[in-house]
Residue frames as a rotation matrix with the C-alpha (Angstrom) as fourth column:
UNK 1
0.579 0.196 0.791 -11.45
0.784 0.131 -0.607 47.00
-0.223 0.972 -0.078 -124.74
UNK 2
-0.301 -0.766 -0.568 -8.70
0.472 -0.637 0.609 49.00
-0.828 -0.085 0.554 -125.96
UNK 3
0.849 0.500 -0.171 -9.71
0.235 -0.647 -0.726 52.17
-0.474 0.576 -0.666 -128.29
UNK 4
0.170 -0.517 0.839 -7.69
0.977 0.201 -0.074 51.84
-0.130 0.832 0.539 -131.84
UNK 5
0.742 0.241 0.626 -8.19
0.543 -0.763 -0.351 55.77
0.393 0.600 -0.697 -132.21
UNK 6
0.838 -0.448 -0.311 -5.46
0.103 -0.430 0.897 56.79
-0.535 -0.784 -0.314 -129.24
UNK 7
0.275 -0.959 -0.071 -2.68
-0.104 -0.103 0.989 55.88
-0.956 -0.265 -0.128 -131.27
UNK 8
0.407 0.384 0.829 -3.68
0.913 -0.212 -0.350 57.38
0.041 0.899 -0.437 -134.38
UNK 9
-0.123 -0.035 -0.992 -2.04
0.478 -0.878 -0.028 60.17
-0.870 -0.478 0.125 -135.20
UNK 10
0.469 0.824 0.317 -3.73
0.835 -0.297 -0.463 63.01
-0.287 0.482 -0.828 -136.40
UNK 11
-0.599 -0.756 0.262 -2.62
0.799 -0.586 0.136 66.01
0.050 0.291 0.955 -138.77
UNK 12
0.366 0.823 -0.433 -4.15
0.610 -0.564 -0.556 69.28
-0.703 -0.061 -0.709 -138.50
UNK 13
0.080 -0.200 0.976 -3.95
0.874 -0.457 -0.165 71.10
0.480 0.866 0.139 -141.40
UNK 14
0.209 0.088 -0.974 -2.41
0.802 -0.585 0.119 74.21
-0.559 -0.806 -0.193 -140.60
UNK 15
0.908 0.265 0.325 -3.01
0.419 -0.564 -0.711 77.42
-0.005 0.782 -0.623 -142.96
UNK 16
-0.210 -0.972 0.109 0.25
0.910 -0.235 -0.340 78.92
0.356 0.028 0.934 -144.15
UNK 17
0.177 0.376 -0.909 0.78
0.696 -0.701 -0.155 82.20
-0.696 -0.606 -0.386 -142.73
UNK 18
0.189 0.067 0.980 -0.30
0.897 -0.417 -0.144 84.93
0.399 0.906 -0.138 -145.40
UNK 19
-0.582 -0.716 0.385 0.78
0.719 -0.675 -0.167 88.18
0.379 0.180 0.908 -145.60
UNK 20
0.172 0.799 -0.576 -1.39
0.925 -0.333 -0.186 91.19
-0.340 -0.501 -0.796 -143.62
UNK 21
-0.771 -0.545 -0.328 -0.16
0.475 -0.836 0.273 93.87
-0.423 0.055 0.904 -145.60
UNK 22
-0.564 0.682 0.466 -4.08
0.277 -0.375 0.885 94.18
0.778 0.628 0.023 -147.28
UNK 23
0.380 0.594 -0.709 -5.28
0.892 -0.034 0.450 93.98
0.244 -0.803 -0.543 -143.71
UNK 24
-0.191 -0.474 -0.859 -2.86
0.839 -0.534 0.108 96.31
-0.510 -0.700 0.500 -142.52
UNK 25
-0.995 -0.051 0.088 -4.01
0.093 -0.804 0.587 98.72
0.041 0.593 0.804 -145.45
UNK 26
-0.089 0.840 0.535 -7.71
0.147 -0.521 0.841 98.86
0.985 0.153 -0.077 -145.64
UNK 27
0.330 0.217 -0.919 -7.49
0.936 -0.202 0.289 99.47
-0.123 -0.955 -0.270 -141.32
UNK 28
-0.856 -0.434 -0.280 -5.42
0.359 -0.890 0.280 102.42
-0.371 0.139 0.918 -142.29
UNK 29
-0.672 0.668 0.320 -7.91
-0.326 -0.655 0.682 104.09
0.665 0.354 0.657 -144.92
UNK 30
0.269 0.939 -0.214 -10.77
0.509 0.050 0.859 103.10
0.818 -0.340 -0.465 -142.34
UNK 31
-0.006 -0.325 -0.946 -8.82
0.946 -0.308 0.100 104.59
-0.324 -0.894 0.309 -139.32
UNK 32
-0.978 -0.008 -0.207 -7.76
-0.047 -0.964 0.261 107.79
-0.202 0.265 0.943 -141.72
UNK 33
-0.299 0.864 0.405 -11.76
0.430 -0.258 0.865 107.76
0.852 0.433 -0.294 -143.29
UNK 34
0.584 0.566 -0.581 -12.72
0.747 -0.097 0.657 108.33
0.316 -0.818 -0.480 -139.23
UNK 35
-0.522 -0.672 -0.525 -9.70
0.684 -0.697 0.213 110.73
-0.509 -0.249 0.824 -138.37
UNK 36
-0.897 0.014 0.441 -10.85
0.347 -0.594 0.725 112.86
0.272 0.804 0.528 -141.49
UNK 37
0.083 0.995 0.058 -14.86
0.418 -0.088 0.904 112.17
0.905 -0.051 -0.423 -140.92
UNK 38
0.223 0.092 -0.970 -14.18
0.975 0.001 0.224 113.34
0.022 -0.996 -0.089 -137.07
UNK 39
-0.633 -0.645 -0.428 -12.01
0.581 -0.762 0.287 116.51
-0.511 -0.067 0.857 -137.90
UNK 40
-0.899 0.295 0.323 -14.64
0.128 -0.527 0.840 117.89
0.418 0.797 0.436 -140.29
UNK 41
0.357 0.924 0.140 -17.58
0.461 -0.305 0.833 117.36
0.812 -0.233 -0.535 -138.21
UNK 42
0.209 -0.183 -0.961 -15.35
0.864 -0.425 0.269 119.21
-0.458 -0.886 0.069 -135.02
UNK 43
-0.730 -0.086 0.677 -14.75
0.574 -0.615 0.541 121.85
0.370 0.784 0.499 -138.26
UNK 44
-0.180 0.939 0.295 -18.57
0.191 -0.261 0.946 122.52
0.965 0.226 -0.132 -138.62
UNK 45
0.270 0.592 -0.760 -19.06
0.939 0.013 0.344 122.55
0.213 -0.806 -0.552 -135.19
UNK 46
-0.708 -0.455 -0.540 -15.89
0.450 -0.880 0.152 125.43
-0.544 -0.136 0.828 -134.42
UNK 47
-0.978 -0.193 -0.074 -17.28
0.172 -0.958 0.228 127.43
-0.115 0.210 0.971 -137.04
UNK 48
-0.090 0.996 0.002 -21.00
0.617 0.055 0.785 127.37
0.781 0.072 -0.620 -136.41
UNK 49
0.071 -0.368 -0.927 -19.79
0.907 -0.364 0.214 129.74
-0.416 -0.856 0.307 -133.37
């Protein structure tokens, strides 16, 4: 019994490729929020000395 579906062909839908420039910004301000949040608590520590 031959199977009708083999030689069907199939599209996948394939998502255009959008732009990552909002990704690539909010990784920045989360990378700089931790840079910033790190320096200030190694601040507080230095000058608790």
């Amino acid at each position: 019994m031959a199977n009708p579906e083999l030689n069907r062909k199939t599209q996948t839908k394939v998502e255009d490729s959008s732009s990552l420039k909002g990704t690539l910004t909010s990784v920045l301000l989360l990378g700089g929020f931790l840079v910033l949040s790190w320096i200030g608590v190694f601040l507080l520590f230095i000058n608790r000395f």
